[in-house]
N, C-alpha and C positions, 0 to 999 in steps of 0.2 A: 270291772266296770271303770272307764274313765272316772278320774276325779280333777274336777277343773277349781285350780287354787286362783286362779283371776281370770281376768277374758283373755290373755294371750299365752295363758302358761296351762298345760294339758300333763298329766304324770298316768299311762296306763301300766300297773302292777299286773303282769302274767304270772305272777310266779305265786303259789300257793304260801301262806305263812312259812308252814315245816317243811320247804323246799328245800333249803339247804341241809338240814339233818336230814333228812331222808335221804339224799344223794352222797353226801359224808359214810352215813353208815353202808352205804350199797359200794362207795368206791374201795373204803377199808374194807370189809367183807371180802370183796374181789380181790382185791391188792395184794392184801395180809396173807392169805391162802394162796397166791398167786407164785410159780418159782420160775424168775427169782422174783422173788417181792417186790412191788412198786405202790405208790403212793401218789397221785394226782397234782401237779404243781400247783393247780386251785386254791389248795387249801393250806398252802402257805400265807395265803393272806386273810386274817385275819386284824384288828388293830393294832396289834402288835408286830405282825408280817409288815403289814401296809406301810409302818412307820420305819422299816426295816430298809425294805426296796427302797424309799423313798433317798435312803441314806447312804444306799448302793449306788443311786444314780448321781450321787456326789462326790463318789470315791474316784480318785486317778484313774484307777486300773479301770474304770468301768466307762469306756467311749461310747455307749450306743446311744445313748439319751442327748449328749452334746452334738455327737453325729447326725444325727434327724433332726435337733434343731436347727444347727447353720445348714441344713438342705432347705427347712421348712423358712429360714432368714430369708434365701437368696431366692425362692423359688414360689414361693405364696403367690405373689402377681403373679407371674405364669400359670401357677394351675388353675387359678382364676378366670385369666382371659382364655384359657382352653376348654374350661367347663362351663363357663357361666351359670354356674350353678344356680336354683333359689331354692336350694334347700342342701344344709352341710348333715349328713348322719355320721355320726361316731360311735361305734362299737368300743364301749369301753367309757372313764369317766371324761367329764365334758369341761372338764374345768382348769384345764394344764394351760401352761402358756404356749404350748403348741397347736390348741384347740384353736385359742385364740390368735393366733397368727394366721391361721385360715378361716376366721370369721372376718377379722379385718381386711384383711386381703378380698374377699369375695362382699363384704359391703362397700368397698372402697370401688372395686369394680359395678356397683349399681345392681347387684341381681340378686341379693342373699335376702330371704326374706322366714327361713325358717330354720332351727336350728332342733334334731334329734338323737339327745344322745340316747346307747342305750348301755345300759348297766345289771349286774346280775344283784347288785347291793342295795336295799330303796335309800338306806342312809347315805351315802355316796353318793346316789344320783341326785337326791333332794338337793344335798348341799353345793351340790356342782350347778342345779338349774338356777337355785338361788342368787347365787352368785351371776352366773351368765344373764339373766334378767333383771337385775340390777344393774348392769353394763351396758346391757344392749335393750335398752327398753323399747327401740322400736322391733325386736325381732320376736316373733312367735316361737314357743319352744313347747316341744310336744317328746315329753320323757317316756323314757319305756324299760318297767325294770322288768328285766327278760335275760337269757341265757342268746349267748348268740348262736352256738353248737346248736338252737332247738326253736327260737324263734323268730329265725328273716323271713317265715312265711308271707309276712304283710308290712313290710316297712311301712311307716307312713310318712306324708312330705308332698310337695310340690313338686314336679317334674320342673325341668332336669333336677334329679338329687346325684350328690355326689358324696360316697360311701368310704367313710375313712378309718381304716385298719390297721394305728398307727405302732411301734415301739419294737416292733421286731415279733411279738405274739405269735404271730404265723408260725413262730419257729418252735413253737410246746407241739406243734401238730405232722405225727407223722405223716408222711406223703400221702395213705389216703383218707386220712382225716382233712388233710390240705385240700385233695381235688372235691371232698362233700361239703368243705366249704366254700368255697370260691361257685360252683355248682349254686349252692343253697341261694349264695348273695345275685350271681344270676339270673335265678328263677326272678326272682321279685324287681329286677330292675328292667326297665324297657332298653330298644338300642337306642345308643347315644347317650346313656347314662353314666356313671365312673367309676372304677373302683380306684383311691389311692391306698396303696399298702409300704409300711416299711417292713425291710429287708435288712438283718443286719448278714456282711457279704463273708465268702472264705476267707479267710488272711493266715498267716502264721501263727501256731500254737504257741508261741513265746506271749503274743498278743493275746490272743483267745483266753488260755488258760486264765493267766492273773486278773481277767474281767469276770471269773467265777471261784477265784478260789484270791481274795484281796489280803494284804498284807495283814491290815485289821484286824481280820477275821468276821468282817460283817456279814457275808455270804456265807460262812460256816455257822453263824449264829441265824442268820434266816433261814438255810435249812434245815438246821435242828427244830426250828421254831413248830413244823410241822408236827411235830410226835407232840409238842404243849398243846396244842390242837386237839388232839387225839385225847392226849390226856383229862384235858378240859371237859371236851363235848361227850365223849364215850366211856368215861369212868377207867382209862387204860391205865396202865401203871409202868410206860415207858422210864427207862433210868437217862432222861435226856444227856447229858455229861457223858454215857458210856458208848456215846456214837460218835466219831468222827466225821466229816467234812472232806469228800470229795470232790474233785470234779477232771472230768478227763475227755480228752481231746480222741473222736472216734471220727478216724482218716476218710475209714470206705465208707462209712453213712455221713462224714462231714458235719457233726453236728458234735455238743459239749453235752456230756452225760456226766450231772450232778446224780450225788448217790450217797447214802449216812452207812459207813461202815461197822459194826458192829464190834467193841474192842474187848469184849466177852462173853463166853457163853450168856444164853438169857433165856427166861420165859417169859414174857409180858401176856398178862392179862388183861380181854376188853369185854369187862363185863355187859355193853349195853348189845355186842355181838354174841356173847356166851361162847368167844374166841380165845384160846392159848395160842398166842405165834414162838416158837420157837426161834431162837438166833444162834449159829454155831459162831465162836468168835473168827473175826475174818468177813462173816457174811456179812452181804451189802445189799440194803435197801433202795432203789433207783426212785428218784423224785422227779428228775426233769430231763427232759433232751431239749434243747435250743438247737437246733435247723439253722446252718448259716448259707448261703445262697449265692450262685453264680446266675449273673443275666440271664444265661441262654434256657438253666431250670424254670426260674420265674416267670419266662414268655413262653415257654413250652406249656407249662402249669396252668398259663392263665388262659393258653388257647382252644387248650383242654373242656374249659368251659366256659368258652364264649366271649373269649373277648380279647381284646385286640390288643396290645403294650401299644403307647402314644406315645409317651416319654420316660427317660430314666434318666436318675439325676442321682450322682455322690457326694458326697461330702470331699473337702480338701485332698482330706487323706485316703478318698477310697476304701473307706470302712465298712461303710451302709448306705444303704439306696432306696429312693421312693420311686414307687414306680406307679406311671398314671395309666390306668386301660383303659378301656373303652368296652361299654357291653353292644357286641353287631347282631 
């Protein structure tokens, strides 16, 4: 049920209480038993994940984050006067200064008149609409904590809305997780509508690599982070310290496969699965692939389901790309 916190601020919760344990335990289940074993990038973020990333996207080695900002600098008025939006949705939390680079920018152009983030976390979205309606007190915000993998059935908004996909995300989802998303978003959008997506692009493994594997080791401490996770929520009894921090550069799929190697035999127990995972030392856990992207995939992909690439924009260096479509 809608719950309306003032007359311009709207938060609809899809998601059941024990939504995330329940999808937790269904993904470990799968995973754990799974060969070779993987584990969900999801659920790396937790508040300790969350504060993790955050610290990644401050590290040298890690361009994607500064990359889509000076696109989103140079380029906000453009996508603005190409969409004229009156309604911005954001898949994901709503409260970055990249959110707001395209609020201002599409208020500044006269047409912005609602703002939809949507989020899988209520605490995260709360405090992101908070914020954003303390800001922007003339804008109507209409939250939505929901999973985006399960709920673009019904965005909600003002036509023209304009659907923004933003950090590189796209890149957790193998290709055809990709074309069921883009599909999903879509269905729910009329033509003439938009999707913006960031794309971080191919480049050289010298570069790639150390934006997953940082001097620090903050990227080896957020991977790890995942099995605390486990440990936490499922009663597991991971030896976190006895895994190592991978990440490697895979040429023919093009994309960076993070993975926690295993530096000895083990059994871990998860009592809330009545699961033993066995670990031969050597064996590696895979947590994430990040999909990095050439033009011509990104407009093949999006044509795929419906919609048409308008513009493409890099950064200085040609690292990462926003790409504005169009749904025909």
């Amino acid at each position: 049920m809608p719950e309306t916190a003032r007359r311009d601020v709207t938060v609809d919760v899809l998601l059941t209480p024990d939504h995330a344990a329940r999808a937790l335990r269904a993904d470990a289940a799968s995973g754990l038993r799974a060969s070779p074993k993987w584990l969900a990038p999801k659920w790396f973020y937790d508040t300790r994940g969350s504060e993790l990333f955050e610290e990644i996207t401050r590290l040298p080695e890690y361009y994607p984050t500064r990359a889509e900002r000076e696109i989103l600098h140079t380029r906000s008025a453009d996508i603005a006067a190409q969409t004229s939006a009156h309604t911005l949705v954001e898949l994901g939390s709503g409260s970055s200064e990249k959110t707001r680079l395209l609020l201002d920018a599409l208020h500044d152009h006269g047409t912005l008149r609602q703002f939809v983030p949507l989020d899988v976390s209520e605490s995260a979205l709360r405090d992101a609409i908070s914020a954003i309606a303390e800001d922007y007190p003339e804008l109507t915000v209409h939250g939505v904590v929901g999973d985006f993998t399960a709920h673009l059935d019904d965005l909600p908004g003002e036509a023209p809305r304009l659907v923004a996909f933003l950090g590189g995300t796209i890149g957790n989802l193998i290709p055809a997780e990709r074309a069921v998303f883009y599909r999903s978003i879509r269905d729910v959008l009329e033509p003439g509508e938009y999707l913006l997506l960031g794309t971080d692009l191919v480049k050289s493994p010298d570069v790639l690599v150390p934006a997953y594997d940082d001097a620090a080791g903050v990227t080896a401490e957020f991977n790890r982070n995942v099995l605390r996770v486990l440990n936490r929520e499922l009663g597991a009894d991971f030896d976190v310290d006895a895994f190592t921090h991978v990440a490697v550069w895979n040429a023919e799929q093009e994309w960076i496969e993070m993975r926690l190697r295993a530096m000895r035999e083990m059994r871990v127990r998860i009592p809330e699965l009545d699961l033993v995972a066995t670990f031969a030392k050597g064996e590696e856990l895979g947590t994430e692939v990040s999909a990095k992207f050439r033009r011509e995939v990104v407009e093949t992909e999006l044509a795929a389901a419906g919609f048409a690439l308008q513009s493409w924009w890099t950064d200085s260096g040609d690292r990462f790309a926003l790409s504005l479509a169009r749904a025909h």
